[in-house]
C-alpha positions in Angstrom: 107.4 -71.6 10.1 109.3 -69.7 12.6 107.3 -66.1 13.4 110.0 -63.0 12.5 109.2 -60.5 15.5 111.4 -58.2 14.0 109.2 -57.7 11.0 106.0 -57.8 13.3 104.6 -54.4 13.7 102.4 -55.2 16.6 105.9 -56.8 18.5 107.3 -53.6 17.2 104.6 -51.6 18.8 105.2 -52.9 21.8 108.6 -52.6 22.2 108.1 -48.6 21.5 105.5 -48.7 24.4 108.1 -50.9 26.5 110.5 -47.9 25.9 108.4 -45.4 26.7 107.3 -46.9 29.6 110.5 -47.7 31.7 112.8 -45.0 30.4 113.1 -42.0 32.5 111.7 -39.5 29.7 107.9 -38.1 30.4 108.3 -37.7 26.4 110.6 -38.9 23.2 111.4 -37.3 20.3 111.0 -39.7 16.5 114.8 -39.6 16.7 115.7 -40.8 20.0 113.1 -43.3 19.6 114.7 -44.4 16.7 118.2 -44.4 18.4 117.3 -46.4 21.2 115.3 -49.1 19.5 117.4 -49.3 16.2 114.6 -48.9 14.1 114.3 -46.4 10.9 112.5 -42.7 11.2 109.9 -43.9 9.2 109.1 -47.1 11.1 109.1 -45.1 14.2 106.9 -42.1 13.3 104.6 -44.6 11.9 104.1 -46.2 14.9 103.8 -43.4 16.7 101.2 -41.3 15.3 99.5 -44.8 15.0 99.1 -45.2 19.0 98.6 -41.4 19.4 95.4 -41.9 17.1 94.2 -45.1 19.0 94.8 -42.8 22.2 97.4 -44.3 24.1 99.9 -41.4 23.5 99.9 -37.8 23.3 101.7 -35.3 20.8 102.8 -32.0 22.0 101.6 -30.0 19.6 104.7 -27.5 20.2 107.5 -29.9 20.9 105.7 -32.4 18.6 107.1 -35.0 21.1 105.3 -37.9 21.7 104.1 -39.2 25.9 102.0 -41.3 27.2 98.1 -40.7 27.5 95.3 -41.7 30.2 94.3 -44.0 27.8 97.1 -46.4 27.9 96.4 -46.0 31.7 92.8 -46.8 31.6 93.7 -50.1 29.6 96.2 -51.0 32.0 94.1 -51.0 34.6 91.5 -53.2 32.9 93.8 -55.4 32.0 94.5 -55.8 35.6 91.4 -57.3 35.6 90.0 -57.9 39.5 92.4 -54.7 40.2 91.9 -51.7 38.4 93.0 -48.4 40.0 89.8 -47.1 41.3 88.9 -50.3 43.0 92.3 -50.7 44.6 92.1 -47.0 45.9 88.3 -47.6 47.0 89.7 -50.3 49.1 92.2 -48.7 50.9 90.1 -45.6 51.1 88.2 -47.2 53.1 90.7 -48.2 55.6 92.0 -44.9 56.1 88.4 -43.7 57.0 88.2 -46.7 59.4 91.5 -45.5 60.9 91.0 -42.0 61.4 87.4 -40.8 60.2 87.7 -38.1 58.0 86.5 -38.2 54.2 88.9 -39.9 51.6 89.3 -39.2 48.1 91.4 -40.4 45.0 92.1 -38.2 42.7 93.1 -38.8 39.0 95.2 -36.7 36.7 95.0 -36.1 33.1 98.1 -34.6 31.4 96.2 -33.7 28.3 93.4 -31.9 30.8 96.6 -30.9 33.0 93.2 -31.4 35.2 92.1 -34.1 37.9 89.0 -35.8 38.6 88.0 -37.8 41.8 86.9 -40.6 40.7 86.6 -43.1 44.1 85.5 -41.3 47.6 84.3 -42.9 51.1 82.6 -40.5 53.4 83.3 -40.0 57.1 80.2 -40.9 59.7 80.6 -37.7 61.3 77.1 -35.2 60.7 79.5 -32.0 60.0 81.3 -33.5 56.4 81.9 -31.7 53.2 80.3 -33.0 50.1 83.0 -34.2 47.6 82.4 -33.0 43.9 83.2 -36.4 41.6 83.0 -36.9 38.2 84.0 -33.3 37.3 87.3 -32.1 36.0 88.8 -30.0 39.0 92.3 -27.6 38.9 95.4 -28.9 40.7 96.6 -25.4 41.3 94.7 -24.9 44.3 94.0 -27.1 47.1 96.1 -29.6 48.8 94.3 -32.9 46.4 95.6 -30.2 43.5 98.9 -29.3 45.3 99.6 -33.0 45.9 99.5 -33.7 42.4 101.4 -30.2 41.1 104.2 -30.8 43.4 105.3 -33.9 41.5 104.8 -32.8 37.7 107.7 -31.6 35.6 108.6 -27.9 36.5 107.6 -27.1 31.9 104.3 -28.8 32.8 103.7 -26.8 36.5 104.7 -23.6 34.2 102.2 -24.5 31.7 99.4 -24.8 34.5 100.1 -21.9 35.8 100.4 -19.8 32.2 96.8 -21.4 31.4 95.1 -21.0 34.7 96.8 -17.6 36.2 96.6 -19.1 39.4 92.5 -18.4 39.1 92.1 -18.1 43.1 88.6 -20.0 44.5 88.8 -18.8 47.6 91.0 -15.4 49.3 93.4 -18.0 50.3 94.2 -19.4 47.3 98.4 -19.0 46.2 97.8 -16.4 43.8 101.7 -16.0 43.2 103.7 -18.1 41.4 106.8 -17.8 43.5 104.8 -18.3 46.2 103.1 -21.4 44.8 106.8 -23.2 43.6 108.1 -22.3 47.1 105.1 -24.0 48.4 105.6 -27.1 45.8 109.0 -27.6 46.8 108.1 -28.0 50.5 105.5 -31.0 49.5 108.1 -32.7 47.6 110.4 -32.5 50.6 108.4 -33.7 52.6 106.3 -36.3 50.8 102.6 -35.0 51.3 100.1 -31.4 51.7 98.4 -29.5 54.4 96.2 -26.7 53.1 93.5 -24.9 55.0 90.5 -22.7 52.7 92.4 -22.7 50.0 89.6 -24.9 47.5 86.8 -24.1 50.0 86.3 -21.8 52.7 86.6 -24.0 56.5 87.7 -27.1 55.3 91.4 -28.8 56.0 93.0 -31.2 52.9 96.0 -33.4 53.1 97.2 -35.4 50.2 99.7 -37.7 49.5 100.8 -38.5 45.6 100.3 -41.8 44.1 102.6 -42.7 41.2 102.7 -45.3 38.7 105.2 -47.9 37.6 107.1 -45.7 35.1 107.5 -43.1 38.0 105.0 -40.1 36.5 102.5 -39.3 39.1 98.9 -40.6 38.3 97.1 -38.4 41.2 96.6 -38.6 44.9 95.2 -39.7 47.9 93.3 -37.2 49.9 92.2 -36.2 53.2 89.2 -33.1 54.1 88.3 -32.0 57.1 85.9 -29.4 58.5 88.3 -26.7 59.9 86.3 -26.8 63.2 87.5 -30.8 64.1 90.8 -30.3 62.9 93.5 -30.9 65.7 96.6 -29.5 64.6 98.4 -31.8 67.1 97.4 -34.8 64.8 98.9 -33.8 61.4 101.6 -36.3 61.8 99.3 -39.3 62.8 96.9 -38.1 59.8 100.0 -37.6 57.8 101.5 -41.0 58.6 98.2 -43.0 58.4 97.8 -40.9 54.5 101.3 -41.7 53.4 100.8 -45.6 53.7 97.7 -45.5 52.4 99.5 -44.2 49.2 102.3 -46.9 49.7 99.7 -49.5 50.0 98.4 -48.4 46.8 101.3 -48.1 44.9 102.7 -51.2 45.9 99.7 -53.3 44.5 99.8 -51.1 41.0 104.0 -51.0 40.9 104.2 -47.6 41.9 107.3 -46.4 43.8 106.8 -45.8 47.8 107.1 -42.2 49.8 109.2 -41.5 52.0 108.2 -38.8 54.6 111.2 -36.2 55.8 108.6 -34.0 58.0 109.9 -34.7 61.7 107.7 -37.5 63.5 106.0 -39.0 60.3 106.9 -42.7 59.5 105.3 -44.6 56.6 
């Protein structure tokens, strides 16, 4: 007997997560869902608040819109088996540290948390390094691993990190203002990557470089610190060059979509 996928709910599950996935929305309504797939309210709404209790969406509890969650991400990546996430950035963390010497982290980002966490670092072998918090939720408001991240989220979702957090300084040189601050955004996204000097900690240099996933939403970032004292301002656009493919070379083993640097003299 001849299987009717159109009366499976699993196959129907999955063709709501196939549509969430690839379409260009961060998050769909129960009636544009319903639209797009042909299926009834019901069926749809069903299936939604199903996956958003298994954790692999999210609700907006003031849009009541549904998007996707970390968790879906963190399945994916076990699913890739030999390849998750923090073992592919791990790996070419490593290079990058081989290639220039300066400390490396990945940084992940939780929409729910509107938070990241670094969860893969390699140290530099110099004696003057800064240690690199991991496993704790951190603020992407601040900071270029934060910055690198901000830059590339929805302008309601930025707003909403800046309403929750009031721009909460940790150091004097943190953007306090928020004109400031989307200025400051817009000139990452121009340009592909972040330079930011004591704004998460007092004498120490960041870069970062987003990493997105397949669907295009940005999953976190690769990042560069360095002790003020070392830095060479002369070799932002080898660090920022030799950053920039790292997060190609990343995204193209996950199916994330590559950078492409406009600041004079970078190439990735």
């Amino acid at each position: 007997m001849m299987h009717d996928r159109a009366r499976d709910p699993f196959a129907k599950g999955m063709r709501l997560l196939r549509y969430m996935m690839e379409g260009p929305a961060e998050t769909v309504s129960v009636r544009e869902a319903s639209e797009a797939l042909g299926m009834p309210p019901s069926t749809v709404h069903r299936l939604l608040t199903t996956l958003a209790q298994e954790g692999v969406l999210r609700q907006n509890a003031d849009t009541g819109q549904y998007g996707l969650a970390l968790e879906l991400y963190r399945l994916a990546h076990l699913a890739a088996g030999r390849t998750p996430l923090k073992a592919v950035a791990l790996r070419y963390a490593r290079s990058l540290v081989s290639a220039c010497n300066e400390a490396t982290m990945f940084n992940l980002y939780d929409a729910d948390r509107q938070q990241m966490m670094t969860i893969a670092h390699v140290e530099s072998t110099h004696q003057l390094r800064y240690v690199i918090d991991t496993e704790h939720w951190k603020p992407v408001h601040v900071g270029a691993s934060g910055l690198g991240i901000m830059a590339f989220l929805s302008s309601s979702e930025r707003q909403s990190i800046i309403e929750r957090t009031g721009l909460k300084p940790m150091t004097e040189r943190s953007i306090t203002d928020p004109q400031k601050l989307e200025r400051e955004l817009a000139v990452v996204r121009e340009r592909g990557y972040v330079l930011t000097r004591d704004q998460r900690t007092l004498g120490a240099v960041g870069l970062a470089a987003p990493v997105f996933g397949p669907s295009g939403i940005v999953l976190g970032d690769i990042c560069l610190t360095i002790p003020e004292l070392r830095f060479d301002e002369t070799t932002e656009p080898h660090l920022a060059a030799l950053l920039l493919d790292c997060a190609n070379s990343i995204m193209a083993e996950i199916g994330g979509r590559k950078l492409v640097a406009q600041l004079h003299g970078v190439s990735a």
